[in-house]
C-alpha positions as CSV (number, residue, x, y, z in Angstrom):
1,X,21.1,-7.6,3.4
2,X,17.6,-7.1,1.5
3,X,16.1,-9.9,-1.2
4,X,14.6,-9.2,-4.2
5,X,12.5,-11.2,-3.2
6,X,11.3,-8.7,-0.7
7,X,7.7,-6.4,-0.9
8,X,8.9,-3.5,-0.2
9,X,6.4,-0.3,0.7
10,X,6.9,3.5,-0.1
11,X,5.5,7.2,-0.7
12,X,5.4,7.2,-4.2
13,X,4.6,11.0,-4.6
14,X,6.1,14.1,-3.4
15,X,4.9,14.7,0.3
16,X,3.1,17.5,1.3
17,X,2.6,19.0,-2.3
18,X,-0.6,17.8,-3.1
19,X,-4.3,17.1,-2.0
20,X,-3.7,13.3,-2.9
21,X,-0.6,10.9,-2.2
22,X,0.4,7.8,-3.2
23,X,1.8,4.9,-1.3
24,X,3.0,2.2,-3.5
25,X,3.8,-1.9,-2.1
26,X,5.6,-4.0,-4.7
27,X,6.8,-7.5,-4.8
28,X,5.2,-10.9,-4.3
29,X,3.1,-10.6,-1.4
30,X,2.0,-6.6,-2.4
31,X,-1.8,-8.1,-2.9
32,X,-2.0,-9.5,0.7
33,X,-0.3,-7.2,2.7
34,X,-2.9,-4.9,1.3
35,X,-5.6,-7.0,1.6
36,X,-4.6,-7.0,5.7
37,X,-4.0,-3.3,5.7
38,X,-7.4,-2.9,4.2
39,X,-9.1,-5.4,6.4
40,X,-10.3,-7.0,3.1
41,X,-10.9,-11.0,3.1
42,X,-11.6,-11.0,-1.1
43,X,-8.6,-9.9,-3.3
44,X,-8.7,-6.8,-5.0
45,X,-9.9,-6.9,-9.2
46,X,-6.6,-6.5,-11.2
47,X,-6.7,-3.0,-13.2
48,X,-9.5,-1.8,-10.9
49,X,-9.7,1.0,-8.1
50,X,-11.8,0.3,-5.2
51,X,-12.8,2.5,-2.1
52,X,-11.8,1.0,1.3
53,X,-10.2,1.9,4.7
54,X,-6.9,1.6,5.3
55,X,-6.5,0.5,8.9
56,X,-3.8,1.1,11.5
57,X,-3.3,-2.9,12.2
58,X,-4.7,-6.2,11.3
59,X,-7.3,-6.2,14.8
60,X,-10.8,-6.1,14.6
61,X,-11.2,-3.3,16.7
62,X,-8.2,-1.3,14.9
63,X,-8.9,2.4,14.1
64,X,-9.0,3.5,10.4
65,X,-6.3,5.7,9.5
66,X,-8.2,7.0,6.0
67,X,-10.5,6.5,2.8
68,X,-8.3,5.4,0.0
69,X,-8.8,4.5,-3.7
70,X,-6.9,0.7,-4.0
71,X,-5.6,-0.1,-7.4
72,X,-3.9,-3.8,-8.1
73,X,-1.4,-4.1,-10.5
74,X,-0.8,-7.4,-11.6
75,X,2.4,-8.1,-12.9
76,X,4.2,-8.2,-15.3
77,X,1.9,-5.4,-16.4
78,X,2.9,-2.8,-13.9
79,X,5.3,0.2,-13.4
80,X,8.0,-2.2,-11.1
81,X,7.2,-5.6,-13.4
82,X,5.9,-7.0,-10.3
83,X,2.4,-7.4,-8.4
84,X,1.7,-3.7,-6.9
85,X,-0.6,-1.6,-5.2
86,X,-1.2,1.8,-4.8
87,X,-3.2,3.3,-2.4
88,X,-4.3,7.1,-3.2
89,X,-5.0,8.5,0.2
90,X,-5.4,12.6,0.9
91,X,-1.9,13.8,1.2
92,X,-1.0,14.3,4.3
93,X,2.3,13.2,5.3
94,X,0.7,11.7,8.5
95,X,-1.5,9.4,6.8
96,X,0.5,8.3,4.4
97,X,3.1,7.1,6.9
98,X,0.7,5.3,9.0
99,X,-0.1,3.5,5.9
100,X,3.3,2.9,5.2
101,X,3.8,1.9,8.8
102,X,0.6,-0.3,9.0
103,X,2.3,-2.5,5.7
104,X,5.6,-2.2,7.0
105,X,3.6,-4.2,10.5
106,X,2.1,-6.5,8.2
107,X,5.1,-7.7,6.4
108,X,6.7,-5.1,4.0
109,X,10.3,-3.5,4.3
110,X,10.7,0.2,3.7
111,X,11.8,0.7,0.1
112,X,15.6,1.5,0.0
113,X,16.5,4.7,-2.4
114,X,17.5,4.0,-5.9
């Protein structure tokens, strides 16, 4: 059985259909699961976007998977009420399951339909 508690990691935008996707983490450790996937030791600025990698695992030598636009949204002021991020990636649906995969490695659960 899943917590609320959980972060919890999914495509946010219709695969395939456009130039750009969207994954989107929510819950209370969204902010540091994508600070690992993005290799970043400082936090991301609330209400900001910021260019960055997203990598395939938390290794040094790890191989980025793609340039994405990073957006932090504090909560409660976001679209789930909780602490999310969005990472806008080109919208492929390979890379935007290896980013799902790499935050699903670095502590997320798959987001359950519904």
């Amino acid at each position: 059985m899943y917590s609320t508690d959980d972060t919890i990691v999914a495509i946010a935008t219709p695969v395939g259909h456009g130039g750009i996707g969207i994954v989107r983490l929510s819950g209370p450790q969204a902010l540091d699961i994508a600070c690992s996937v993005l290799h970043r030791k400082k936090p991301l600025q609330a209400r900001h976007a910021t260019l960055a990698r997203a990598f395939q695992s938390r290794d040094s030598d790890s191989s980025a998977i793609d340039q994405v636009l990073a957006t932090y949204f504090k909560s409660p002021a976001s679209y789930t009420g909780e602490d999310v991020v969005e990472f806008s990636a080109h919208g492929s649906p390979i890379v935007l399951e290896r980013i799902v995969t790499a935050a699903i490695d670095t502590g997320a659960r798959l987001a359950e339909p519904g």
